[in-house]
ROVOVO-53704 format. One record per residue (C-alpha): x, y, z; residue in one letter; residue number from 1. Coordinates in steps of 0.2 Angstrom, whole numbers, plus 5000, padded with zeros to 4 digits. Each point is the difference from the previous one (the first is absolute). Layout:
BEGIN
+------+------+------+---------+-----+
!    X !    Y !    Z ! residuo ! num !
+------+------+------+---------+-----+
!    X !    Y !    Z !       A ! NUM !
...
+------+------+------+---------+-----+
END
This chain:
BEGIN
+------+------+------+---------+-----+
!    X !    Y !    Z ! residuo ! num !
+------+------+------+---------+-----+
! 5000 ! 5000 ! 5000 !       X !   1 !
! 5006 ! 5018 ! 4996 !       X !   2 !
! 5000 ! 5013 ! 5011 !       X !   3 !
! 5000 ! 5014 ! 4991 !       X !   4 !
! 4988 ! 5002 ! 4988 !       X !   5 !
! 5000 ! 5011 ! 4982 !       X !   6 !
! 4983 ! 5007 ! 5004 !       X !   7 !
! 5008 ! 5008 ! 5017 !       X !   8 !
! 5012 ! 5012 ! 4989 !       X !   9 !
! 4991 ! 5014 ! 4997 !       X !  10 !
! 4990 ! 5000 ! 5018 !       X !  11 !
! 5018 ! 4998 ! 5010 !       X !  12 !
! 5005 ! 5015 ! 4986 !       X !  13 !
! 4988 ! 5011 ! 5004 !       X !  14 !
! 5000 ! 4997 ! 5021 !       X !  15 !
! 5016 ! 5002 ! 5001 !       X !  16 !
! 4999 ! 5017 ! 4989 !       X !  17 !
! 4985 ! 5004 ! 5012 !       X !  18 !
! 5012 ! 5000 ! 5016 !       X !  19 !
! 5016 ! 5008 ! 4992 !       X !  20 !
! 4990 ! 5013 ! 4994 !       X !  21 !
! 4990 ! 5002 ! 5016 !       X !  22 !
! 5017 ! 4999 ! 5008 !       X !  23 !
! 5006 ! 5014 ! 4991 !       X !  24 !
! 4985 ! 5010 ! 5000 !       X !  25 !
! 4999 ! 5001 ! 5020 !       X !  26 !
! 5020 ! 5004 ! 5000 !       X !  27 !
! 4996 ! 5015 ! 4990 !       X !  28 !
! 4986 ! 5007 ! 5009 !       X !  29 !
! 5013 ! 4999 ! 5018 !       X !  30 !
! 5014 ! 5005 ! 4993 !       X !  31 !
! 5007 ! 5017 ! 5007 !       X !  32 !
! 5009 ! 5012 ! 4987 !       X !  33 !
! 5018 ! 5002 ! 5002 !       X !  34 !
! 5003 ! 5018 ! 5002 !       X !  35 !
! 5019 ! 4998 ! 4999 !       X !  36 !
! 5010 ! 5016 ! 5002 !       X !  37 !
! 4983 ! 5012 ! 4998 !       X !  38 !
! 5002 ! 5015 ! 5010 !       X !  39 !
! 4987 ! 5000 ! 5016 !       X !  40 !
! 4994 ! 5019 ! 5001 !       X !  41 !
! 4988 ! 4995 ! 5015 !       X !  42 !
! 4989 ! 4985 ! 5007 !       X !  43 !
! 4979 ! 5001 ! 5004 !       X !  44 !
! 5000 ! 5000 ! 5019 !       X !  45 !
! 4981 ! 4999 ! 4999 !       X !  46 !
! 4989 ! 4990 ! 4990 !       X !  47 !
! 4981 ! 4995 ! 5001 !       X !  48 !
! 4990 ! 4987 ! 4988 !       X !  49 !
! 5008 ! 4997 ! 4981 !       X !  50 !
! 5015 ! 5011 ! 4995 !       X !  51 !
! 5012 ! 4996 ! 4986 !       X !  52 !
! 5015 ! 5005 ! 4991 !       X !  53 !
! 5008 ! 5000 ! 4982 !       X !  54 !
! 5019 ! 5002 ! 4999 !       X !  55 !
! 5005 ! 5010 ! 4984 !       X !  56 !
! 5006 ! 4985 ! 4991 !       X !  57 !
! 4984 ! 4989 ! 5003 !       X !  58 !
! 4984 ! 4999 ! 4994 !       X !  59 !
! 4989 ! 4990 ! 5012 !       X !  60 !
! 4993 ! 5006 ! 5018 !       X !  61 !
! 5008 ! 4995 ! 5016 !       X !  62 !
! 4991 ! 5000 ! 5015 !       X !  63 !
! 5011 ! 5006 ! 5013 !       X !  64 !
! 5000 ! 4999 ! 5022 !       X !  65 !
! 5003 ! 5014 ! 5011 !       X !  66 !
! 5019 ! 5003 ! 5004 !       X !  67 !
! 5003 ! 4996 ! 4981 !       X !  68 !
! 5016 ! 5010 ! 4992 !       X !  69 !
! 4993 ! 5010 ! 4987 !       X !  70 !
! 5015 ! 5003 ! 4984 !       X !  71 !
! 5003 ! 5015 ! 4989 !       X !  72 !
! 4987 ! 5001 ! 4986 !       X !  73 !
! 4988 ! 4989 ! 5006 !       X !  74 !
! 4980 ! 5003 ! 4999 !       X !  75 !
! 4989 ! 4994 ! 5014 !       X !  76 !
! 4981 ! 5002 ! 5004 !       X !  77 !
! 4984 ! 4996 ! 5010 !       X !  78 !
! 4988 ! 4990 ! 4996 !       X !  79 !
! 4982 ! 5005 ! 5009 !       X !  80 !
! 4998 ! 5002 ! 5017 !       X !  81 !
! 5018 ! 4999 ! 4998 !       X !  82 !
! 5014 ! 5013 ! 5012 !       X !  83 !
! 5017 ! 5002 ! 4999 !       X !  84 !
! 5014 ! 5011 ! 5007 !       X !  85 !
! 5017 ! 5000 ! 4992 !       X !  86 !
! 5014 ! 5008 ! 5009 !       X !  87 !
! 5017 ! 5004 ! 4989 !       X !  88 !
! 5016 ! 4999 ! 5006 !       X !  89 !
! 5002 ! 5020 ! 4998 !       X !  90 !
! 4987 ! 5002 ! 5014 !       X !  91 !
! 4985 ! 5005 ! 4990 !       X !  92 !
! 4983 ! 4990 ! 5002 !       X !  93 !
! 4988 ! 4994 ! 4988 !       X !  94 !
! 4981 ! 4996 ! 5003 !       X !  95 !
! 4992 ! 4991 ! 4985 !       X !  96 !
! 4981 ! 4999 ! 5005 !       X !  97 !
! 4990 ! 4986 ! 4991 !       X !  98 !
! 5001 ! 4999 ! 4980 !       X !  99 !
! 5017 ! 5010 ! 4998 !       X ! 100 !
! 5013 ! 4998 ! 4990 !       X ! 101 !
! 5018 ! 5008 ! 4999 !       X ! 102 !
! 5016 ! 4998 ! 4992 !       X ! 103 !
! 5014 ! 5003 ! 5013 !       X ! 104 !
! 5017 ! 5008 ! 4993 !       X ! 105 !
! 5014 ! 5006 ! 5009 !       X ! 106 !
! 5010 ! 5012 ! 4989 !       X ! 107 !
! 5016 ! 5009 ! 5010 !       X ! 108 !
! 4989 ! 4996 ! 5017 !       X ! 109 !
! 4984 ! 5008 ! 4995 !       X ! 110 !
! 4985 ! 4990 ! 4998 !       X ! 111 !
! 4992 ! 5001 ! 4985 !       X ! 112 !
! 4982 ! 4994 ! 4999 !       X ! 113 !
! 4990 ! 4995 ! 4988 !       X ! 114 !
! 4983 ! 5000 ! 5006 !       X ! 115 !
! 4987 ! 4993 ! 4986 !       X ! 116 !
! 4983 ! 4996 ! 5010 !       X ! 117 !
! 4995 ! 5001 ! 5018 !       X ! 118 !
! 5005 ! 5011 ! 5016 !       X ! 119 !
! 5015 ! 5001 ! 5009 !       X ! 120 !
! 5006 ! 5009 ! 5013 !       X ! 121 !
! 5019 ! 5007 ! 5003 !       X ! 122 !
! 5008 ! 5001 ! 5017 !       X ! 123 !
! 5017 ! 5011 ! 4997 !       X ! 124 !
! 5001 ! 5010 ! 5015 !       X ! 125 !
! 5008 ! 4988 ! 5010 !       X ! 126 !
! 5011 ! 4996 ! 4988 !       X ! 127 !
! 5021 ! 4998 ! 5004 !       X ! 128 !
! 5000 ! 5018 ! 4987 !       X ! 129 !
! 4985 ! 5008 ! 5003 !       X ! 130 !
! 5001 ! 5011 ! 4987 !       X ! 131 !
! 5004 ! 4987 ! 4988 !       X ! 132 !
! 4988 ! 5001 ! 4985 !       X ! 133 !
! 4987 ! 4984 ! 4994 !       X ! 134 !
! 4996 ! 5002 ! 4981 !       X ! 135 !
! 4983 ! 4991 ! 4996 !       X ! 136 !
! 4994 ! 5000 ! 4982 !       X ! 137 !
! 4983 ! 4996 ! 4995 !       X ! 138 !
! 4989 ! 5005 ! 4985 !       X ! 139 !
! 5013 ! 5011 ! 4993 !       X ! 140 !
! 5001 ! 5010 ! 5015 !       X ! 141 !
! 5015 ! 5003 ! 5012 !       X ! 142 !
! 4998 ! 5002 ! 5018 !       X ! 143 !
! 5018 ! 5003 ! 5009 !       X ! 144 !
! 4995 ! 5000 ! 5020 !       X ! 145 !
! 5016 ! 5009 ! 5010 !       X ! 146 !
! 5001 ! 4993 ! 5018 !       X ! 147 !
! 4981 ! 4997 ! 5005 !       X ! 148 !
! 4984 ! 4990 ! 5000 !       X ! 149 !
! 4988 ! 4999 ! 4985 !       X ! 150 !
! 4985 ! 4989 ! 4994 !       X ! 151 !
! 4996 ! 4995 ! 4982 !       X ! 152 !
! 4987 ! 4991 ! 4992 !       X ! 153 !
! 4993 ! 4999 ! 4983 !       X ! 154 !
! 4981 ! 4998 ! 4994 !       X ! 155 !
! 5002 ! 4998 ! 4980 !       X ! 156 !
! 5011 ! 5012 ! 4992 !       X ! 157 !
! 5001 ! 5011 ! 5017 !       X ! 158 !
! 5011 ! 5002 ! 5013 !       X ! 159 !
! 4998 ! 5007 ! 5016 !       X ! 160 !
! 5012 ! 5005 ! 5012 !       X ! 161 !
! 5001 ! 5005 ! 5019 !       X ! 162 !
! 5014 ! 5009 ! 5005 !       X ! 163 !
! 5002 ! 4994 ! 5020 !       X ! 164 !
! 5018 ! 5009 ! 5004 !       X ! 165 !
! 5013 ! 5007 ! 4992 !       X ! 166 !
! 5000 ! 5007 ! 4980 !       X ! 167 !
! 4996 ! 4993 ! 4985 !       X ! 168 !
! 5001 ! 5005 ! 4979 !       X ! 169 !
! 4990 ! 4992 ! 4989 !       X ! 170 !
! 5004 ! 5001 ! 4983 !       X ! 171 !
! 4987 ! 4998 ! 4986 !       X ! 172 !
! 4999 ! 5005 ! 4983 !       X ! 173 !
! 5013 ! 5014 ! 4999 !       X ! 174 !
! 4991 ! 5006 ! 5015 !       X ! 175 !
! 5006 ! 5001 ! 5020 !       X ! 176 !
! 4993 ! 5000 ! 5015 !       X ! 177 !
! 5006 ! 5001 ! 5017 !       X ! 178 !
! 4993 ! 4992 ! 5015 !       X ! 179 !
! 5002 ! 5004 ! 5019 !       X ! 180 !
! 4994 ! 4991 ! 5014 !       X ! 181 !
! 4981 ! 4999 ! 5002 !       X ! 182 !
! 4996 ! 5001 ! 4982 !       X ! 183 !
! 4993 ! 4989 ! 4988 !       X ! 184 !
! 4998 ! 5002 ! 4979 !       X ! 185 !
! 4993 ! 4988 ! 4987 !       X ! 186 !
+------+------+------+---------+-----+
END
């Protein structure tokens, strides 16, 4: 009697395919990026429900854990009912309120952000330089906040922003505006 049969082939084939692609499918889902020699510019020291993260050289959402190194030029955001706060090595403090995005870029030590959707809030008042400047750009608008405290958020194509300490100039259009503490444009 033989044990193996030539009516098994293609069954034993197309099992074993099953498990080695199974296999390879949950090895992909866990794996953690390697971020090599990326330059960490901060790390989220709070974080409530889904938040995630692209590096610049990758294309696919990473959830991410509180006390997570964030790296130069990465983008993270909330999900709903999501909050995070992201605090950079420079000092300055980021809040992203649920359905926010921003692109994080360290250029000479000044945070440039690009905010696309969302509201955050930026802490720079306690900040090792308190003067030190935060560019955000968003909707091809320029805000450059000087050593204080300031809210933004967008609704569609606007943005508004709360000035809560220090100065700000906001540069749209050819136009600029300056901001002291206590005002708000949109």
């Amino acid at each position: 009697m033989k044990f193996w049969n030539n009516n098994w082939n293609i069954p034993a084939f197309l099992i074993f395919n099953a498990v080695l692609f199974s296999f390879l499918f949950y090895y992909d889902l866990h794996k953690n990026i390697n971020v090599g020699s990326l330059e960490t510019i901060g790390s989220v020291s709070f974080k409530l429900n889904s938040i995630q993260r692209k590096m610049e050289s990758g294309v696919v959402w990473q959830s991410i854990s509180a006390n997570t190194f964030l790296h130069n030029r990465d983008t993270v955001r909330t999900l709903p009912e999501s909050d995070m706060i992201i605090n950079l090595n420079n000092g300055t403090e980021i809040q992203l309120e649920e359905n926010s995005m921003v692109y994080l870029d360290m250029k000479d030590n000044v945070p440039n952000i690009n905010f696309d959707s969302g509201s955050i809030q930026i802490n720079n008042s306690k900040s090792a330089n308190p003067n030190q400047q935060v560019v955000i750009n968003s909707n091809n608008q320029t805000l450059k906040i000087s050593g204080g405290d300031a809210k933004i958020d967008t609704s569609g194509k606007e943005i508004n922003i709360s000035m809560e300490s220090g100065s700000a100039i906001i540069e749209s259009n050819g136009k600029t505006q300056k901001l002291n503490s206590n005002e708000m444009a949109t």
